[in-house]
VODREN-502558 format. One record per residue: residue in one letter; x, y, z of N, C-alpha, C in turn. Coordinates in steps of 0.05 Angstrom, whole numbers, plus 5000, padded with zeros to 4 digits. Layout:
N
AXYZXYZXYZ ...
REM end
This chain:
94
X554852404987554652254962552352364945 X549952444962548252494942547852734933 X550052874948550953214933552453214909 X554053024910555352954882553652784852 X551152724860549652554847548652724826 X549252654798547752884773544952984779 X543353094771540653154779539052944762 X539552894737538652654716538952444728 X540652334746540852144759538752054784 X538552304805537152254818534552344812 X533052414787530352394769529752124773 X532451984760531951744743531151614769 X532151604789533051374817529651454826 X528751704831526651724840524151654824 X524351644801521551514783522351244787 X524751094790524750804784526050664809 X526850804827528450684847526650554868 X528550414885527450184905528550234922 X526850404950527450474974527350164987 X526250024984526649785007529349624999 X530649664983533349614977535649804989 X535349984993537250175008536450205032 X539150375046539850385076538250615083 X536150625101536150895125536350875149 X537251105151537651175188535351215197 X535851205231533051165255532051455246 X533251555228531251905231529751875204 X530051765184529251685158526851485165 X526951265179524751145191522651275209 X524151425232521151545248519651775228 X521351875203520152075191517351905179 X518451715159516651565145514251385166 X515551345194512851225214510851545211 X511851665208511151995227508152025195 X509752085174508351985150506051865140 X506751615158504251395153502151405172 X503151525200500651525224499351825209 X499652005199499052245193496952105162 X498551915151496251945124493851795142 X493451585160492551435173489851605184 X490351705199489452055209487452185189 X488552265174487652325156484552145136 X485151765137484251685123481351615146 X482151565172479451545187477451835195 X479752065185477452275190475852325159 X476152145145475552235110472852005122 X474051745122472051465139469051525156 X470251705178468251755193466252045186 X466852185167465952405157464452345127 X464552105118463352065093459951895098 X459051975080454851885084456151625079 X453751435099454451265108453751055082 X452251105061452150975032453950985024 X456051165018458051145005460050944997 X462251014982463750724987466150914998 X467550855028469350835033472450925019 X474051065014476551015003478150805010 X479750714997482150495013483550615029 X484650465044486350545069489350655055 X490850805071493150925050494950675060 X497050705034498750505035502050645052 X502250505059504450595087506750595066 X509050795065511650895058513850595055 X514750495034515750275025519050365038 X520150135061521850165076524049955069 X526149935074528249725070528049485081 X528849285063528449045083525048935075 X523649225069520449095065519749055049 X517348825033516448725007515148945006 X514248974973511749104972509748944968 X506749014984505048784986503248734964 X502848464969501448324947498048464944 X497648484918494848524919492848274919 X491348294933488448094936487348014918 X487647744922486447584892483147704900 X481347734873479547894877477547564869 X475547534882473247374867471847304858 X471747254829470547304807467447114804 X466347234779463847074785463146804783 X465646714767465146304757466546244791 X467246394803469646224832467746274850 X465846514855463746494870462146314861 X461046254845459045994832459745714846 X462645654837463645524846463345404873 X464345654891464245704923461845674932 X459545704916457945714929456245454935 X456445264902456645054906456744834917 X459644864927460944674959459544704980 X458944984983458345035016455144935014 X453644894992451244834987451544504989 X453344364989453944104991454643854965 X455144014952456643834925457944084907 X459543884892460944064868460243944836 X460643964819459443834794462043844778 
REM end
């Protein structure tokens, strides 16, 4: 099927398409496990090799699979919600 697929087509499918909506086989999955332990690899020898001031890189994000959401990003907390927070735990709120 995907020998017959225009080349403009599969441009299009790859800038915009949604692998966790389509089918892969057990060889399409261990590739993409194979993938993610390798960027992994990669991200704790970057981790353990950087001055210890530094800031860290983020962890790599693992290969978007069928069946799987893509994950939510972290509500971040801002400076009126720390104020806030800090408030309570100090024993009142206003």
């Amino acid at each position: 099927m995907r020998n017959d697929t225009p080349a403009e087509e599969l441009t299009k499918q790859a800038a915009t398409g949604e692998p966790e909506k389509g089918r892969w086989s057990q060889q399409e999955q261990l590739l993409a496990l194979v993938a993610d332990r390798v960027a992994r690899l990669e991200w704790v020898l970057l981790c353990v090799n950087i001055d210890k001031k530094s800031k860290r890189p983020d962890p790599p994000e693992p290969i978007r699979r069928p069946g799987a959401k893509p994950k939510k990003a972290k509500a971040r907390l801002n400076e009126n919600s720390a104020n806030k927070l800090f408030q309570l735990i100090q024993g009142g709120a206003e």
